[in-house]
LOPALUM-250543 format. One record per residue: y, z, x of N, C-alpha, C, O, CB in turn; residue in three letters. Coordinates in steps of 0.05 Angstrom, whole numbers, padded with zeros to 5 digits, always signed. Atoms other than C-alpha are relative to their C-alpha. Glycine has a CB too. Layout:
BEGIN
YZXYZXYZXYZXYZXALA
...
// end
This chain:
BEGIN
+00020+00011+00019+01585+00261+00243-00003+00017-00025-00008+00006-00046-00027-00002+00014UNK
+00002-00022+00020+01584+00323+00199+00017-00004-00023+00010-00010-00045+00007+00025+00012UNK
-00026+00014+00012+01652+00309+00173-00001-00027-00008+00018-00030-00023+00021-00001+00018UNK
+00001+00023+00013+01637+00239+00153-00022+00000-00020-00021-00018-00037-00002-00022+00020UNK
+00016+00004+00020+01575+00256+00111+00006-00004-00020-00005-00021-00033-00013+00012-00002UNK
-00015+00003+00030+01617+00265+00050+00001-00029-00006-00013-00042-00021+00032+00011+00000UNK
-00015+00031-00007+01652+00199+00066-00025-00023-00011-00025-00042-00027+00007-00005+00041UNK
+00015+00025+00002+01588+00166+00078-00018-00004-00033-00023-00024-00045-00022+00000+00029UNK
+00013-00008+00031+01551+00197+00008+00015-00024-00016+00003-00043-00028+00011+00038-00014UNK
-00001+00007+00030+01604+00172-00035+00011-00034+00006+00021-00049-00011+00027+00025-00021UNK
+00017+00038-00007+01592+00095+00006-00008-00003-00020+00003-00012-00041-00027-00008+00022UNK
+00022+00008+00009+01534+00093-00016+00004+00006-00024-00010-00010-00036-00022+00008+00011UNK
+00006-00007+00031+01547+00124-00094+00023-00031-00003+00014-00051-00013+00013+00042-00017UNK
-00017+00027+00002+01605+00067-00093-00015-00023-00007-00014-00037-00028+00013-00006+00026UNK
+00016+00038-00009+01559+00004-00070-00030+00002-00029-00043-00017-00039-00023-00003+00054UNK
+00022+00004+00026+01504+00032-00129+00006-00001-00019-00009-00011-00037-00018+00016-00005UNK
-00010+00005+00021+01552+00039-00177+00016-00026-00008+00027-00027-00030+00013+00019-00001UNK
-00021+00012-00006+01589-00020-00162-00020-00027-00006-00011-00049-00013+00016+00008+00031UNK
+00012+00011+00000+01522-00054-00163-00013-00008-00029-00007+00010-00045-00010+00007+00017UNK
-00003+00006+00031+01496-00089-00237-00026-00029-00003-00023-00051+00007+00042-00012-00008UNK
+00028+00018-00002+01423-00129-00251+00005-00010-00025+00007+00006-00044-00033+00015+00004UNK
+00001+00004+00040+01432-00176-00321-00034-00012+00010-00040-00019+00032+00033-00034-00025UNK
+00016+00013+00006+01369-00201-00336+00009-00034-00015+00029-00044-00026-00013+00020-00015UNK
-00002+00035+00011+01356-00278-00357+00014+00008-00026+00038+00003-00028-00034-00022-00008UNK
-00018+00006+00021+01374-00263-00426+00027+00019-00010+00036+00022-00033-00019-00003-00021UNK
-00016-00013+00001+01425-00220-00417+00031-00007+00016+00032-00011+00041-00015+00020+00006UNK
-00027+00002-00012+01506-00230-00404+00018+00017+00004+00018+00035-00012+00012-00012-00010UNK
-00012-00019-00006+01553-00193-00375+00040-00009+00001+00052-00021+00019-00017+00010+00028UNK
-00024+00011-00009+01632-00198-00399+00011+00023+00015+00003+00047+00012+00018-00011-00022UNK
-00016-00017-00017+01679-00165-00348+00032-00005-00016+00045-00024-00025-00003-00011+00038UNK
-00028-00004+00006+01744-00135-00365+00013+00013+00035-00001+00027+00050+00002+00026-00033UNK
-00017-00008-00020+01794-00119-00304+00033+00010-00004+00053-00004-00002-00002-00023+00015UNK
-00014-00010+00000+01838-00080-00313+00014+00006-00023+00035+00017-00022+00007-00006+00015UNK
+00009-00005+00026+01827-00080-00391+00001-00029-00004-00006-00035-00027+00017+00021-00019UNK
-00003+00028+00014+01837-00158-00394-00024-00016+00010-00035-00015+00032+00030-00016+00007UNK
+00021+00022-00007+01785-00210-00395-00003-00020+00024+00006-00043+00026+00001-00016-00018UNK
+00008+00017-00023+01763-00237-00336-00025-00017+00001-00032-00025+00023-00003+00016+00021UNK
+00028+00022-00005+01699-00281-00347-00022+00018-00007-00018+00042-00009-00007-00014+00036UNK
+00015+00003+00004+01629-00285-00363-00020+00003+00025-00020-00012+00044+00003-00016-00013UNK
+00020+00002-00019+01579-00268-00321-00038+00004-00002-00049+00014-00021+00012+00018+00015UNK
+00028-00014+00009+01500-00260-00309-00020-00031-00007-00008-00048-00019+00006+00024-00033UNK
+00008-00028-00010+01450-00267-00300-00015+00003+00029-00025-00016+00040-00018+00012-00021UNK
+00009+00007-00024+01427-00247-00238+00006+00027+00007+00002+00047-00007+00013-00024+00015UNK
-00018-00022-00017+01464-00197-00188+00025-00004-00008+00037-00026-00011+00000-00002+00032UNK
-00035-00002+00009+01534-00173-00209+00017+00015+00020+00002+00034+00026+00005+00017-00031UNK
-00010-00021-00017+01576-00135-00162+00034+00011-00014+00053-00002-00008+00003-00016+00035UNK
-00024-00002+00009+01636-00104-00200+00018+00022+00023+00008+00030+00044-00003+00010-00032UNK
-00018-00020-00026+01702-00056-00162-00005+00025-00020+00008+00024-00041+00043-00009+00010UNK
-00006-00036+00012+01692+00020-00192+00019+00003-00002+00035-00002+00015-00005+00025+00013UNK
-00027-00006+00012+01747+00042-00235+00021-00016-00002+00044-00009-00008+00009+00019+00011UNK
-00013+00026+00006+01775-00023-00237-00009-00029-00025+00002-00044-00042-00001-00010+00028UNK
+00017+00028+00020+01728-00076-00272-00023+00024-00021-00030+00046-00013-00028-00032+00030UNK
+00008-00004+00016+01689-00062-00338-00019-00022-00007-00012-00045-00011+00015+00007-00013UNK
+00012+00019+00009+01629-00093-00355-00012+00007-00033-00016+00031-00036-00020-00006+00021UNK
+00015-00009+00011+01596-00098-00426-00029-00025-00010-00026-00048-00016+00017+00015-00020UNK
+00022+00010+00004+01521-00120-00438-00005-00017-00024-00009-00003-00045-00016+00018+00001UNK
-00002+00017+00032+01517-00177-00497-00039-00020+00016-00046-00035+00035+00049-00033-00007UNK
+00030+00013+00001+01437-00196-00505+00000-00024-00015+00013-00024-00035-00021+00019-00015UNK
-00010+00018+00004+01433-00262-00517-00027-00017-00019-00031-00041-00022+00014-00010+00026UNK
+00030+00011+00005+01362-00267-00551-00001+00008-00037+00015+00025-00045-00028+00021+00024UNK
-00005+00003+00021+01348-00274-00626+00000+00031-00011-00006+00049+00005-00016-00020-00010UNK
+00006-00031+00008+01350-00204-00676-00003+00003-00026+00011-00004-00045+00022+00019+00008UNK
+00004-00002+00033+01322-00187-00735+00013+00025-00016+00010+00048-00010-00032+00003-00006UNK
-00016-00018+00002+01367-00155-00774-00020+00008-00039-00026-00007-00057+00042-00013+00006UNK
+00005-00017+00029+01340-00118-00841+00010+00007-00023+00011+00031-00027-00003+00019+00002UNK
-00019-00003+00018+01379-00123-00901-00011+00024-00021-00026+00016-00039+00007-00029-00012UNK
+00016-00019+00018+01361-00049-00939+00010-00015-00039+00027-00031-00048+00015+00041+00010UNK
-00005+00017+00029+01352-00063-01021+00024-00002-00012+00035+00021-00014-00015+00009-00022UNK
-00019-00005+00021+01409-00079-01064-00001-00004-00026-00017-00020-00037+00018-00009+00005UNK
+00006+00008+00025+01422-00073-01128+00019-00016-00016+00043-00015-00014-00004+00020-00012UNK
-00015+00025-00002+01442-00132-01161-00001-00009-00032-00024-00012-00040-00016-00023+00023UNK
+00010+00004+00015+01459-00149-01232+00010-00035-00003+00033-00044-00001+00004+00022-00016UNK
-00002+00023-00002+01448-00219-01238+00018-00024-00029+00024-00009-00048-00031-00003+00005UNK
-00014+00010+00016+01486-00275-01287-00010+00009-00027+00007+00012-00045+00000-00026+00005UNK
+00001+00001+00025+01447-00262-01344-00009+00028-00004-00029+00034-00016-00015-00022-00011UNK
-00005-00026+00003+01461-00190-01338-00026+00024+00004-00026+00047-00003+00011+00000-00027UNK
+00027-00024-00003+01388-00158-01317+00006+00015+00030+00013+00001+00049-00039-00019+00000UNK
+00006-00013-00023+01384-00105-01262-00021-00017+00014-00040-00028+00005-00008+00028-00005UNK
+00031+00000-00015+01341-00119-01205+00014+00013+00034+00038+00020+00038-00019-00043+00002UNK
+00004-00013-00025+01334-00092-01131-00012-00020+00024-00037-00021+00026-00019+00025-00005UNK
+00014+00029-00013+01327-00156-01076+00017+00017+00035+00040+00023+00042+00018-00046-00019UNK
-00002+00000-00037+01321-00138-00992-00004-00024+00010-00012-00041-00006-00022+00017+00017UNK
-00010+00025-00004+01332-00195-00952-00005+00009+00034-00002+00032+00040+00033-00008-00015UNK
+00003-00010-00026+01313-00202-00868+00022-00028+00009+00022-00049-00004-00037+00003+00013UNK
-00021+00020-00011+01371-00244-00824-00016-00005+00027-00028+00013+00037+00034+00013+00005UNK
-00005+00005-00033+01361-00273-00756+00013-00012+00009+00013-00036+00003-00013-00008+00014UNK
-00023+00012-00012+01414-00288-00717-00006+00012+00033-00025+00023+00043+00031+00012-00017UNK
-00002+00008-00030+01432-00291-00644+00026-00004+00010+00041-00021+00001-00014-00025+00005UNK
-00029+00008-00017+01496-00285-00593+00005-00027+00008-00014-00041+00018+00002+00016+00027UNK
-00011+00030-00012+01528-00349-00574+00021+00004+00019+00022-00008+00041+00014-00019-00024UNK
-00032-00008-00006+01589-00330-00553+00006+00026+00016+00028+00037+00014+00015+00004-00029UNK
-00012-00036-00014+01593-00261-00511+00024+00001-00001+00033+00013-00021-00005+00010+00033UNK
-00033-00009+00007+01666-00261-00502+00012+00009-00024+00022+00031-00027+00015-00020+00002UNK
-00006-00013+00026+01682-00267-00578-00016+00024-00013-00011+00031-00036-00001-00020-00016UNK
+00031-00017+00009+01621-00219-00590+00017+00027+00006+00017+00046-00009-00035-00007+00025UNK
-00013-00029-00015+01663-00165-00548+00029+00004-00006+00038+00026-00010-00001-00001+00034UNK
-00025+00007+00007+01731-00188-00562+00010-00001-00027+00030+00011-00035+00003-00022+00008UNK
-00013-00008+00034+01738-00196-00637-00013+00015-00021-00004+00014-00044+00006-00024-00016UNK
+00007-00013+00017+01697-00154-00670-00009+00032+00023-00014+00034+00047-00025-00018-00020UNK
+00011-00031-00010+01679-00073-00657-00027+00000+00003-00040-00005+00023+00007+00025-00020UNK
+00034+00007+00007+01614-00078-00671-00012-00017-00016-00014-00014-00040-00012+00019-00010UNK
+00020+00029+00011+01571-00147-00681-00013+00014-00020-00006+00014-00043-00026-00017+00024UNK
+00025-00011+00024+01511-00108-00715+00018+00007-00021+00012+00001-00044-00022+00030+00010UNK
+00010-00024+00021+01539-00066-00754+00016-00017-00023+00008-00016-00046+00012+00039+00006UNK
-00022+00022+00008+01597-00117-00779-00019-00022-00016-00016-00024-00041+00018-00014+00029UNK
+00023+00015+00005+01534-00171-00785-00016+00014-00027-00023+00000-00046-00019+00000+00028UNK
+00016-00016+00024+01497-00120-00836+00018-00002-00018+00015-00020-00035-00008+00031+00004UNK
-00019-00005+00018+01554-00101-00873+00009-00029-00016+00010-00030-00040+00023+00015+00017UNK
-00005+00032+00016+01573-00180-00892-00029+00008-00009-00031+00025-00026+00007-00036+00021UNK
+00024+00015+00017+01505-00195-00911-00011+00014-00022-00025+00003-00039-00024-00006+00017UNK
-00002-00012+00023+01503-00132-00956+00016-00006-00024+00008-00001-00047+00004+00020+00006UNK
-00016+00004+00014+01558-00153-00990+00001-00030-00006+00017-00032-00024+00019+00011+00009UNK
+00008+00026-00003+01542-00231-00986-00025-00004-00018-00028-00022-00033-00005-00006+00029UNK
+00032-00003+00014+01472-00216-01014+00008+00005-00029+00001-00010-00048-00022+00031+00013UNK
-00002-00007+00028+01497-00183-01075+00019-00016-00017+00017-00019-00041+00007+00028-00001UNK
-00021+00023+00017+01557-00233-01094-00021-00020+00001-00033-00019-00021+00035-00012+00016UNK
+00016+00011+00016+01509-00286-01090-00017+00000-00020-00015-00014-00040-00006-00004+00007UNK
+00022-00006+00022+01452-00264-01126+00011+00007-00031-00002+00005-00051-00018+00027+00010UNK
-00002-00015+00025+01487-00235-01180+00021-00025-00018+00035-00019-00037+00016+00035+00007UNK
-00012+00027+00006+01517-00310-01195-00015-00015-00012-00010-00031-00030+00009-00014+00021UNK
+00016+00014+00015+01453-00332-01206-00028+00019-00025-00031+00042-00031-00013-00016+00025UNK
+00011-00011+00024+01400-00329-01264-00028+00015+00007-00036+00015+00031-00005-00025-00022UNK
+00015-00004-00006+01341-00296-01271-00029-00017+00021-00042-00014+00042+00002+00007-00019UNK
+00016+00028-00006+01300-00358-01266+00000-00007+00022-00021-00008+00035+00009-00022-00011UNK
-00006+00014-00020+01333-00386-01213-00008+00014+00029-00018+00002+00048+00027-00005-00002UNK
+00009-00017-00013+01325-00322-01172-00028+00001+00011-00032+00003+00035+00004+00017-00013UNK
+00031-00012-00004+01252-00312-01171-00009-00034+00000-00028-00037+00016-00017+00026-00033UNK
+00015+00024-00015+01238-00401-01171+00020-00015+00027+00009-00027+00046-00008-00026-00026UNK
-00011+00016-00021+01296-00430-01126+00006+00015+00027+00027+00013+00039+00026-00012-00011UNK
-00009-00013-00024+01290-00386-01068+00013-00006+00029+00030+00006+00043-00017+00008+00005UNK
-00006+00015-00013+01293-00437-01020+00035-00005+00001+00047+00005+00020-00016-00020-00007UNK
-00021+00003+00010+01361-00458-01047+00009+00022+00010+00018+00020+00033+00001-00004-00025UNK
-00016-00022-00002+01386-00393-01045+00000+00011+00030+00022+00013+00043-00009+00021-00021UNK
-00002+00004-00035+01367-00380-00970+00028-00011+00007+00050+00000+00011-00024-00023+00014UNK
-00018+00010-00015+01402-00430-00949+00025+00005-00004+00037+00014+00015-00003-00022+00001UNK
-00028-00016+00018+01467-00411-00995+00010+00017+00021+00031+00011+00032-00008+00022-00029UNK
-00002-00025-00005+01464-00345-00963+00007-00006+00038+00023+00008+00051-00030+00018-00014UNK
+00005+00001-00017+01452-00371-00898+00028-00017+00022+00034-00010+00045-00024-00008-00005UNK
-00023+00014-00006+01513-00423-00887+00021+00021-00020+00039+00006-00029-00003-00037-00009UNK
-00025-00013+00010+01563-00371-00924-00005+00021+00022+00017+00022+00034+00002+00009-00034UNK
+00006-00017-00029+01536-00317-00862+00011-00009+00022+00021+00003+00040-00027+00002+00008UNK
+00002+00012-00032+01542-00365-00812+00032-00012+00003+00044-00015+00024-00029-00030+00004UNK
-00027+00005-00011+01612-00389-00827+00017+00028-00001+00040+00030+00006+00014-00023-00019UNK
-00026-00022-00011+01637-00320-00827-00004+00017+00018+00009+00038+00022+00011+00018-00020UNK
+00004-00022-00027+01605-00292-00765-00003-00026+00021-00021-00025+00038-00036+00027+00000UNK
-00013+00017-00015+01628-00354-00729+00017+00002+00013+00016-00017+00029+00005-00014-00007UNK
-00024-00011-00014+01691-00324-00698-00006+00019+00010+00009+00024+00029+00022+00006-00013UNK
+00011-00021-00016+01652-00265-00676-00022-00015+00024-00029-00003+00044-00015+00022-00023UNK
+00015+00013-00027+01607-00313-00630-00029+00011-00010-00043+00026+00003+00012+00014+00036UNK
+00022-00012-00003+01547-00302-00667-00015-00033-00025-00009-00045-00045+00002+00041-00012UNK
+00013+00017+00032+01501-00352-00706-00025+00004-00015-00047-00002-00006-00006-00027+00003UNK
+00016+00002+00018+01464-00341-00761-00026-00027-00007-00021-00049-00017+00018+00004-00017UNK
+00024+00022-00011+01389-00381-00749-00011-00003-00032-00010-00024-00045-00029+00015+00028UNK
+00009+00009+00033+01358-00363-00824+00000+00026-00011+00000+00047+00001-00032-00015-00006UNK
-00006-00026+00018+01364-00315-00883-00024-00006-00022-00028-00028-00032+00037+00001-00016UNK
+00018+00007+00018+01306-00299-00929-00008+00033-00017-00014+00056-00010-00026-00018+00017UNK
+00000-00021+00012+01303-00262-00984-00031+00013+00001-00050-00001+00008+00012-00007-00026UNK
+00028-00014-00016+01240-00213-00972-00003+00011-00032-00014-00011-00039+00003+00030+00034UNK
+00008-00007+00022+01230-00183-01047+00011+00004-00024+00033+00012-00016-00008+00015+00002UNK
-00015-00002+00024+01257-00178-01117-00017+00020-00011-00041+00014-00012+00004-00026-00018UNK
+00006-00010+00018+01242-00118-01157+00011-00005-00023+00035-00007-00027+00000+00018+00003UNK
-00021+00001+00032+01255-00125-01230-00012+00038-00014-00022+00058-00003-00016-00040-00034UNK
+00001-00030+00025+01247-00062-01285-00034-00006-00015-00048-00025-00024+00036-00004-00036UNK
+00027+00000+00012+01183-00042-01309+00002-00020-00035-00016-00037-00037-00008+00038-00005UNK
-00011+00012+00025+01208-00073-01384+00005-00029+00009-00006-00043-00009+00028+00015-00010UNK
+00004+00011+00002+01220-00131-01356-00016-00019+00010-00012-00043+00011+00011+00001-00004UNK
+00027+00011-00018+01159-00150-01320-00012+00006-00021-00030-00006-00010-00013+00014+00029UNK
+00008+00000+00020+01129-00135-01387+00000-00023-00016-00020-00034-00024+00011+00017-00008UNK
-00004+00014+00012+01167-00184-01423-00005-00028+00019-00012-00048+00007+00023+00008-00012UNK
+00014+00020-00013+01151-00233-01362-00023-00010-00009-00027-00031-00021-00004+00006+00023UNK
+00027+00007+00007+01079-00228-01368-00006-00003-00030-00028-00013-00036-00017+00021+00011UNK
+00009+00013+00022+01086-00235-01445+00005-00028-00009-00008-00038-00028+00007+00013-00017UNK
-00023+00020-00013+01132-00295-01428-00025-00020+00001-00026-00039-00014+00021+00008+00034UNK
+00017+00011-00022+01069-00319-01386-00020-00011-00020-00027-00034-00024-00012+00023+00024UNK
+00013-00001+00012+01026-00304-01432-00006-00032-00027-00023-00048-00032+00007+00025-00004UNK
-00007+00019+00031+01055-00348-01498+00004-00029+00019+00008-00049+00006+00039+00013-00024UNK
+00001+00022-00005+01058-00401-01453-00019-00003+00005-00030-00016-00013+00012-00009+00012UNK
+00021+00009+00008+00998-00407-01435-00028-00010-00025-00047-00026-00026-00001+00008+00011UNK
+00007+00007+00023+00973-00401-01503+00006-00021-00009-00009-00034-00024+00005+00014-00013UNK
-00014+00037+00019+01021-00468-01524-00016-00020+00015-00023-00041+00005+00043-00013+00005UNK
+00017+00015-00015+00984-00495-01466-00020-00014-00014-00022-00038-00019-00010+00014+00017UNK
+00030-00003+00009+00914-00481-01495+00007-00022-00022-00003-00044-00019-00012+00034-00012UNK
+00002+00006+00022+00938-00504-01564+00006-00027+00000+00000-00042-00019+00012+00015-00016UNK
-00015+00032+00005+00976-00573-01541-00037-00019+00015-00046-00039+00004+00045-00007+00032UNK
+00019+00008-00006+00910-00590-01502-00029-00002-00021-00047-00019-00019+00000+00013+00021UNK
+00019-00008+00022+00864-00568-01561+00009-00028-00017-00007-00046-00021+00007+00036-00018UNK
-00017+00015+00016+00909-00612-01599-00004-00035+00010-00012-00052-00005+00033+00014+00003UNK
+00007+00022-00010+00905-00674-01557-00029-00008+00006-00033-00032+00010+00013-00001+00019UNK
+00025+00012+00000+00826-00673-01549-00003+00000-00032-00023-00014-00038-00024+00016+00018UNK
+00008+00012+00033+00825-00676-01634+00011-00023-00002-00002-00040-00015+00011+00015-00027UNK
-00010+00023+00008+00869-00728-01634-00010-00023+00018-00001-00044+00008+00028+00003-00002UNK
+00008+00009-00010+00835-00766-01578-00036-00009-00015-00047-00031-00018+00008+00013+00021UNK
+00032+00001+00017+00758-00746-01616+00003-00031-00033-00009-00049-00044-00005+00049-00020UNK
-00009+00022+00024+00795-00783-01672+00009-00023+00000+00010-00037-00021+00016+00006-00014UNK
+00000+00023-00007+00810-00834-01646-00021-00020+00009-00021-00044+00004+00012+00002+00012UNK
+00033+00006-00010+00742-00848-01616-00014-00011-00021-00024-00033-00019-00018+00027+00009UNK
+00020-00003+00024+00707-00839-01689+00011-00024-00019-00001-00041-00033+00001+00034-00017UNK
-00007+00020+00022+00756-00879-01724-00011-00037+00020-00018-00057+00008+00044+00005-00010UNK
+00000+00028-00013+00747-00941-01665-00038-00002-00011-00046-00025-00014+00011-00001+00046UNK
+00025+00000+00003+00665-00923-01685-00012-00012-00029-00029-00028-00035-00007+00025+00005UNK
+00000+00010+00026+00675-00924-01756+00009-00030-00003-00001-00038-00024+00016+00017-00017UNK
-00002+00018+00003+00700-00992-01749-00019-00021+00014-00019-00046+00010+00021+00000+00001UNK
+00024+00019-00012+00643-01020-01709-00021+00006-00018-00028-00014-00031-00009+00005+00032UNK
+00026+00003+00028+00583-00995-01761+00019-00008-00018+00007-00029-00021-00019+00032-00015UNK
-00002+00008+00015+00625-01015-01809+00002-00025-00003+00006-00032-00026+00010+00010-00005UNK
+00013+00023-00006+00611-01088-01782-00018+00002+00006-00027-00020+00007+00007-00013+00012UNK
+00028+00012+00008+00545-01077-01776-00016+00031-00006-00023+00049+00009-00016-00021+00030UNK
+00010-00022+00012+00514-01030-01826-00034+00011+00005-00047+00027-00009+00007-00005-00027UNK
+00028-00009-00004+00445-01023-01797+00003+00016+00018-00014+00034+00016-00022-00017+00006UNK
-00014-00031-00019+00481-00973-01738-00002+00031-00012-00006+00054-00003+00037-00003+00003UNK
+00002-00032+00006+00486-00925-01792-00031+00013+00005-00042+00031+00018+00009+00004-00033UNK
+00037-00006+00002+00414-00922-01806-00006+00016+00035-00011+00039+00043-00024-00044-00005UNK
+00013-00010-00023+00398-00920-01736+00013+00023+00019+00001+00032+00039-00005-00022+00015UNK
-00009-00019-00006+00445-00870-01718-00015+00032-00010-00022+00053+00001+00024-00006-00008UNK
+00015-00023+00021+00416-00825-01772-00032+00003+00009-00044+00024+00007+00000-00010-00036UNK
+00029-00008-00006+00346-00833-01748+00007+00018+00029+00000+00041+00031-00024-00031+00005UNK
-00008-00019-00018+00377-00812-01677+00008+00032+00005+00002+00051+00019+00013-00009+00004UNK
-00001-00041+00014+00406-00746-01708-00025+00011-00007-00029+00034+00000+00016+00006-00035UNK
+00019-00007+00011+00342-00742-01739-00024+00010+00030-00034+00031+00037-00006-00027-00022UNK
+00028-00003-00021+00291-00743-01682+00023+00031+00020+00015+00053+00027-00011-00044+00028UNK
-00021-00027-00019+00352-00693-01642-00005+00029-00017-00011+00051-00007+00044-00008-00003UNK
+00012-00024+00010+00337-00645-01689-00026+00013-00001-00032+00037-00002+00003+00000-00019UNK
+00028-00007+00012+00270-00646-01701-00010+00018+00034-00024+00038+00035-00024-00037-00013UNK
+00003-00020-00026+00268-00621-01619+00000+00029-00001-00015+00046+00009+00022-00005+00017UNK
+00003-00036-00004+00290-00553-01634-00013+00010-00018-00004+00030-00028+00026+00017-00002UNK
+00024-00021+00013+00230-00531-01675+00014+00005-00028-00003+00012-00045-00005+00033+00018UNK
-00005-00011+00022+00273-00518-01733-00028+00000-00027-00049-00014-00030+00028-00017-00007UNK
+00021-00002+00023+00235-00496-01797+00010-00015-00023-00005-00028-00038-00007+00030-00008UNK
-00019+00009+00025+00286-00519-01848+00014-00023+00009+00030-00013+00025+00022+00023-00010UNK
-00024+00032-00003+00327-00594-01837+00015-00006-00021+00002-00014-00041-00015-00030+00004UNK
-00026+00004+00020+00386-00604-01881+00005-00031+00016+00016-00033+00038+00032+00031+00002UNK
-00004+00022-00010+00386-00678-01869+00023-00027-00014+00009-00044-00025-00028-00006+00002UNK
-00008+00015+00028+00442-00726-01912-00007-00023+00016-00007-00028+00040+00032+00003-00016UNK
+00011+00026+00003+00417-00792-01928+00024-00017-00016+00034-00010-00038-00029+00002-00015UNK
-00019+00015+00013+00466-00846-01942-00012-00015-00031-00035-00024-00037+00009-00022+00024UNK
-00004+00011+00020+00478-00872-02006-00009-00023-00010-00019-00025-00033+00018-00001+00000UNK
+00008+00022+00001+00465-00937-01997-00020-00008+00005-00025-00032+00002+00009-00010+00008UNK
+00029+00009-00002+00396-00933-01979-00015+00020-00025-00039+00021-00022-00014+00006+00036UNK
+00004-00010+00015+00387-00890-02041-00001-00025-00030-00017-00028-00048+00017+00022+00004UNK
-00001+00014+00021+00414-00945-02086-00025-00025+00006-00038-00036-00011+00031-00009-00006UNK
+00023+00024-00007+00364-01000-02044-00027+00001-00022-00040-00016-00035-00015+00007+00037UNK
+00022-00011+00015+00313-00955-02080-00006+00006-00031-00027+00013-00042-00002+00020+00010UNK
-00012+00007+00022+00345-00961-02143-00003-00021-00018-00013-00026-00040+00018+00000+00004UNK
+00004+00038+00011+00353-01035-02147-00034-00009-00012-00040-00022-00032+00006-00027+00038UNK
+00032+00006-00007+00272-01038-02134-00007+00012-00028-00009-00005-00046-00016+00018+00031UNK
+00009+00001+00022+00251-00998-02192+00017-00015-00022+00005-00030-00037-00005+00024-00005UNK
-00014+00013+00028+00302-01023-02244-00016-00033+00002-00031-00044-00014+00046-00002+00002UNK
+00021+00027-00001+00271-01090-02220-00021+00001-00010-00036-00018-00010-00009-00010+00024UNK
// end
């Protein structure tokens, strides 16, 4: 019995090493004898020691972090745009099989993916068609980490810095437009007021006792605020009424 303890020890280190838990979202490909033998997982695995190879491919989504780049865009301005990916294994075999490393392979495109696009498009377009550009970014990712067994779910750009100078010239940008704003709206209630006055002027001017009674209306509106002094004009035509009378 003494003599077999050894024996029996390295049993038991065998059957624990030999032994292999994937979790639900976790797969397990096996290599045997360096060549591909199947997919497994998840569950209980039982592989042979020093014969079979397993490696762990997680099969659940990952947010990958695109650090800033710098990017000079079509119409030649610097700026600095980070960007977040999520993607997800499909494929374990190809995952293990044709690329060295998914992640790091996955980063590296989308660094370099990020900055050829962006720098295609305009300022403009940058900072309003984001949407657009996502998706761009998102189907040019996804067809080239397609052979690696991986798919790309969505890509979104996370911030644009621009240059102090031209966030300047933005907000003066911002500015002068809203001023043309002001002035086209300013512009359309005169020409609306004028329109009003002239459709007015042509109604007293079919019936000229409106004026009068308009003018007494001004008249009594004033006389409300207490003024001390009234600068009141009196039409013409009730000047000459007064005219006619004495010369008569």
């Amino acid at each position: 019995m003494i003599g077999m303890t050894p024996l029996i020890i390295i049993a038991v280190i065998i059957v624990f090493t030999s032994i292999k838990i994937l979790n639900e979202y976790e797969r397990g490909v096996i290599l045997t004898f360096g060549r591909f033998t199947g997919v497994k997982g998840p569950g209980l695995i039982i592989l042979i020691p020093g014969i079979q190879q397993m490696f762990r491919m997680s099969t659940r989504v990952v947010v990958l972090d695109v650090p800033p780049q710098d990017v000079i865009t079509r119409d030649n301005i610097s700026v600095k745009v980070n960007a977040v990916i999520y993607f997800r294994v499909v494929n374990p075999q190809t995952a293990v099989l044709n690329v060295e490393n998914y992640m790091y392979a996955t980063s590296q495109l989308a660094q370099t993916t990020l900055r050829s696009v962006l720098g295609q498009q305009e300022l403009d377009d940058l900072l309003a068609n984001r949407d657009k550009i996502n998706k761009n970014l998102q189907e040019i990712l996804d067809l080239h980490t397609e052979p690696w067994g991986i798919k790309i779910s969505s890509v979104e750009v996370k911030n644009v810095d621009l240059p102090q100078e031209m966030q300047r010239a933005i907000a003066k940008q911002a500015e002068a437009e809203r001023e043309r704003r002001a002035k086209v709206i300013h512009a359309e209630g005169e020409f609306q007021a004028s329109q009003k006055l002239a459709d007015a002027a042509q109604i007293m001017n079919t019936q000229p006792v409106a004026v009068q009674l308009r003018y007494l209306q001004t008249l009594a509106e004033i006389s409300i605020e207490k003024n001390s002094t009234i600068i009141f004009p009196v039409p013409i035509d009730l000047i000459q009424m007064f005219m006619k009378k004495n010369q008569n």
